[in-house]
Structures are given as C-alpha cells and as structure tokens.
N, C-alpha and C positions, 0 to 999 in steps of 0.2 A: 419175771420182769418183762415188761413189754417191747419189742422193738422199734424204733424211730427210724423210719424211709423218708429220706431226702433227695432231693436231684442236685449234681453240680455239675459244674461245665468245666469243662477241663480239656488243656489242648494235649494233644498229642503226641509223642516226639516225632522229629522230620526224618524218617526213617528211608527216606527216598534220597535224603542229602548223604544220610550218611554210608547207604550202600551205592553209591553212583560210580565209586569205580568197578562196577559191577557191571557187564553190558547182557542187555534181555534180548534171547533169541529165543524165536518160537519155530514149533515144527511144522511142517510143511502140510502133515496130514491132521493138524488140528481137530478141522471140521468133521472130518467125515469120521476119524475113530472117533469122536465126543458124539457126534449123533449114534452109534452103534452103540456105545459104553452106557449112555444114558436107555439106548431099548432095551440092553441087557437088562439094566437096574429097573425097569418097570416090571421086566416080566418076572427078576424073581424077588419083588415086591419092597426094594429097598430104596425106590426114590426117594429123595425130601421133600418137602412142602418149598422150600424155599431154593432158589437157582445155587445151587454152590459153586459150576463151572468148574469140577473137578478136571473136567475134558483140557480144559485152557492151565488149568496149575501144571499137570504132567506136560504139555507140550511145552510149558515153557520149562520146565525142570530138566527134558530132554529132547531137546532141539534134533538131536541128529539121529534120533531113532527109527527104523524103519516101522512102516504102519503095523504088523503084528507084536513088534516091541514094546510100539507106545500104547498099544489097546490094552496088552497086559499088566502096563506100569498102571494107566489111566483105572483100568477096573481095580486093580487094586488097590491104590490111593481110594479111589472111593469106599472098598471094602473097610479102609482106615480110619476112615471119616466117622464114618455110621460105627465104628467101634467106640469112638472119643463121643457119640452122644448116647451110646447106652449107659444107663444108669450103674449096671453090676458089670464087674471085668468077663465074668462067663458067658451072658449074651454077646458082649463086643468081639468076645473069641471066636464064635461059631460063626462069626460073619465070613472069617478067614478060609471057612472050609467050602467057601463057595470057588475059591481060586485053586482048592490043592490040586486039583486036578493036571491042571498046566503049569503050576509050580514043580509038581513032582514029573513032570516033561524034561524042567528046564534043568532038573535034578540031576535026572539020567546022563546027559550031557555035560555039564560041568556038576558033579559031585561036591567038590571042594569049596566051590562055593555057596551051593546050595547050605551046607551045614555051616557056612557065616551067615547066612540070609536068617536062618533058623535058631542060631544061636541070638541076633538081634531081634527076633518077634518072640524069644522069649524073654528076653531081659524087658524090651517091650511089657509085656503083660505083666511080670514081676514086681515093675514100676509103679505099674498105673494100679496097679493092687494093691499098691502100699501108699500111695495117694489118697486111692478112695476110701481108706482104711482108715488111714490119719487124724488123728484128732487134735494137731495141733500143728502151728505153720513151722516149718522146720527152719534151723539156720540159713545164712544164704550159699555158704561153700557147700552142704549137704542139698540144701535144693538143687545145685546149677549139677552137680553129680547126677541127684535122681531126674532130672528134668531132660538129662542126654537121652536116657533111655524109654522115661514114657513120652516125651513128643512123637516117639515111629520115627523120628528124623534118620539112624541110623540105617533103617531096613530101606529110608529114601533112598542113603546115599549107596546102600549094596544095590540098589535096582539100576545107577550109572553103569555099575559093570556089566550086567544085563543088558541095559538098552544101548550101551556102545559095545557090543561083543568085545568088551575087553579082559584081559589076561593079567593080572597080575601079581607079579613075580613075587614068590612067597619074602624076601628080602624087602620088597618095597610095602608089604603090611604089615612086617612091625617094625618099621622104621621110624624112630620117635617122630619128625618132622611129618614124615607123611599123618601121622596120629595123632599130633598138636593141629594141624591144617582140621581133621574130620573132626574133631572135637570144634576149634574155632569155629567151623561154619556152621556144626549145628548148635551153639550158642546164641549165632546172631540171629540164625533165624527165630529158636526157639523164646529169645525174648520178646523178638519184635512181633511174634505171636502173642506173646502175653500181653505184651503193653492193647495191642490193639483188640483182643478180647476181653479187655477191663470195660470197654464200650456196654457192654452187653449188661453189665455189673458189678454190684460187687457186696456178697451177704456174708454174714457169721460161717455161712454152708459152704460157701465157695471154694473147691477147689485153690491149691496155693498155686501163684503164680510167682514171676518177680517182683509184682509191685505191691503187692500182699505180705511177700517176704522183707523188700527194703522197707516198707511202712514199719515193720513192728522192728524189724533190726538196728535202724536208724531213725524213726521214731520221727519219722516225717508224716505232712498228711500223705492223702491221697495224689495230690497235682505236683507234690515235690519226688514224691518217690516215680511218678511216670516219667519226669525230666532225667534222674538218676537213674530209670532204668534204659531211657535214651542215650542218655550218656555210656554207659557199659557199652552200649549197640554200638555206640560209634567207635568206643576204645578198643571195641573185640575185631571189628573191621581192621583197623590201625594194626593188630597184633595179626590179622589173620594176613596182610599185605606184608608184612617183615618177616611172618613165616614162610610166604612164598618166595620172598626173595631167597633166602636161607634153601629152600627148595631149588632153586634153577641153581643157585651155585654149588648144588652137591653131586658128583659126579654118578652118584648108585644112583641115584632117579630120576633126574631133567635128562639124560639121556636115553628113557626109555620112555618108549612112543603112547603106549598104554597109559602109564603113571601119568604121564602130562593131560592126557586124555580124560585122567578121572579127578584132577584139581579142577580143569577148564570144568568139568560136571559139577563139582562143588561150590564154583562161580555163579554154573548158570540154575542151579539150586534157592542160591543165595536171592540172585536179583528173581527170576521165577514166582520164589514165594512170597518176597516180599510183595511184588507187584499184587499176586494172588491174594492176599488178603484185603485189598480194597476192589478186587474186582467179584469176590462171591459176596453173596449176602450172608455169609453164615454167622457175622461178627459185626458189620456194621448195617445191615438191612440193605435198603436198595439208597442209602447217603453216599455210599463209597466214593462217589467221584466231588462231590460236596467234600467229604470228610478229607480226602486228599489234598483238595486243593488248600484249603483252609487250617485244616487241624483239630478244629473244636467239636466238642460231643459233649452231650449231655446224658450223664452218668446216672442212674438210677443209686443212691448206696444204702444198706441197710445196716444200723451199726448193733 
C-alpha cells in the first residue's frame, strides 16, 4: 500500500516559558574553543553541512569551565552529534574513538569516574541499538526509561564533574534525591528535544520520540500529542524545582560544595540546551529565531 505525505502546521510547545526558572550562562572562552573544535572537525573529516554550533551548546552547558575543559566537552558533544546522525550504532561508535585518547588522560587522574563516564556511553550505545532495532513504538513508561540513556544526556551530565573539577562523594551518588534531580533534568531536556525534532518530521521509519509515543498511547493527532508532550516538560520542571528543594533541605548534600556545584550544572544543562536547539540548524534549519518567536512549523508527515 502506498504512502500519503502531507504538510501540517503545528505550534510548538513554549518551552522557553517553561524552563525560565532556569538562568543561561555561557562561557567565557566560547569563541575561541568553538573556532579550534570546529578546525579539529574539518581536519578529521567530520564537519556537517549544516552550522550545528556544537561550540555555543557546551559553553552554555558549562559555563565555568576552563578553556582545555570546554574544548574537551565541546569535541565531544560534537563526536555525539555525528553518532545520532549515523544510520548504524557501529559507525556512531567509532566516532568516539577519536576522543579516547584524552579521555583515557582524564582516566588516569580520576579513575572512579572515568568507569561512570563509561558505564553511561555504554548504556548509551545499548539504547540507541535497541531503538534502531525496534520495530514497534514502545509504551510511554518504557520509552521515558530507554530515552535516559540513548539521548547521551547522562554522559552530558558526567562531563559537569569534569569540566567543574568536581569530586563527588560517593554518599551523594546514590542518594535517591540526587538521582531523581539527574533523571528529571534529563527528561526535560530529552523531550524538549523530541518535540522540537518532530519539525524535521515525521514517517512510518521514524525513530520513536515522545510525541510518536503519546500519539499512538493516547491516541491523539500529531498537534495534540506535541501540547501533551509540552505539557510533561513543564510538569517535569515543576517536579524537578520540588526535588531541589527536597535537596537544600537535606543535610548529606546542600552542604557539600561540589554536590551543589553539580545541580547548578544540571540547571545550566537544562536552560543551555534548551536554548541550543533553536540556535543550531540541525532540527529547525536556519527558522530557529522565526520558530522561537512564534512557534509554528510546518511539518512534513508521512502516514
């Protein structure tokens, strides 16, 4: 049977109202690691066609990093990038081995954490292997589970320990509270990734997102299920602001300097990438500042 491509216009949730108690700091050495990050990526042949601005996503994800921090973060989000647009999970893998080098530097030095970094780029790859594998849109409790771990968001939030040389204390990682907060923030992000890569489309082939998932779970169109996955965004915000509170008031971790150190990084994660995805073209073309202001896009869909 043949398939029917249609166009619809559809707004987008306000994803800016709803991360706003979120404040965006950017880093200092911006410019200059994004211009080195970007020669690297020419020379060893993995630029894109299209400006992503990976340079501006790490700086604003860590603000306080010093310039050999953020050039490490910056190259490697980009090595992330270029894995989410190989087709097979084994090309996207070998992208990573272009970093191990200075990973296994960062190794030598803090061990401990190196083997969480590596425990999260494998659940990473595990994920995303079982995504492109998939042949059918899974529930939405089992999506929002497997979606922690292939967005890479986790391996984001281990690079805050990294680019704030921070330490922390084996007590404050597995402290439920601190692990309800990293799970919350990479929810909000990882929807509001979704919603706003629905721009791009949306076929039988497609990858599952959350609006792929509320469509067929609740059995909404396309424009209802992007509102309700707005809405989750704003509700996970809401949960992720009462788990913080829940956090200052517990005496094993608002008192330590580090811990606090790596919520404020889950903050500046949160507003960072929201912002970042209307400022690359990698999901809205070069509309983003159109698309912000307004909301509305015109959707390609193929049913």
């Amino acid at each position: 049977m043949s398939s029917e491509s249609r166009t619809v216009s559809v707004q987008l949730p306000d994803l800016f109202a709803s991360c706003s108690p979120f404040e965006l700091r950017v880093n200092r050495h911006c410019r200059s690691v994004s211009q080195a990050s970007e020669a690297w990526l020419r020379e060893t042949g993995l630029r894109s066609e299209c400006a992503m601005k990976v340079g501006l996503w790490a700086a604003l994800c860590y603000p306080g990093a010093d310039s050999s921090q953020l050039r490490l973060a910056t190259d490697f989000l980009s090595l992330l990038v270029h894995s989410q647009e190989q087709k097979t999970p084994a090309d996207g893998n070998r992208a990573f081995e272009l970093a191990s080098d200075r990973l296994s530097r960062v190794a030598y030095k803090n061990p401990a954490w190196f083997m969480r970094f590596n425990r999260s780029m494998r659940s990473y790859q595990d994920a995303r292997q079982h995504l492109l594998n998939s042949t059918r849109i899974p529930d939405l409790e089992s999506y929002i589970e497997l979606r922690r771990d292939a967005s890479g968001f986790k391996m984001i939030f281990d690079l805050i320990e990294y680019a704030g040389g921070l330490n922390l204390p084996e007590r404050a990682l597995v402290h439920p509270i601190l692990k309800h907060l990293t799970e919350q923030a990479c929810d909000v992000i990882a929807w509001s990734e979704d919603a706003v890569s629905c721009a791009q489309g949306i076929t039988p082939t497609s990858r599952p997102n959350i609006v792929t998932v509320l469509m067929r779970e609740r059995k909404c169109s396309f424009g209802g299920a992007l509102s309700c996955a707005g809405t989750l965004v704003k509700q996970n915000v809401e949960t992720f602001l009462a788990t913080e509170r829940e956090f200052a008031a517990c005496a094993d971790l608002a008192t330590n300097d580090d811990t606090r150190r790596y919520v404020r990084g889950l903050r500046d994660c949160i507003a960072g990438t929201v912002n970042w995805l209307y400022e690359t073209e990698r999901y809205l073309g070069t509309k983003g500042y159109e698309v912000r202001s307004f909301g509305w896009v015109f959707v390609p869909v193929v049913d």
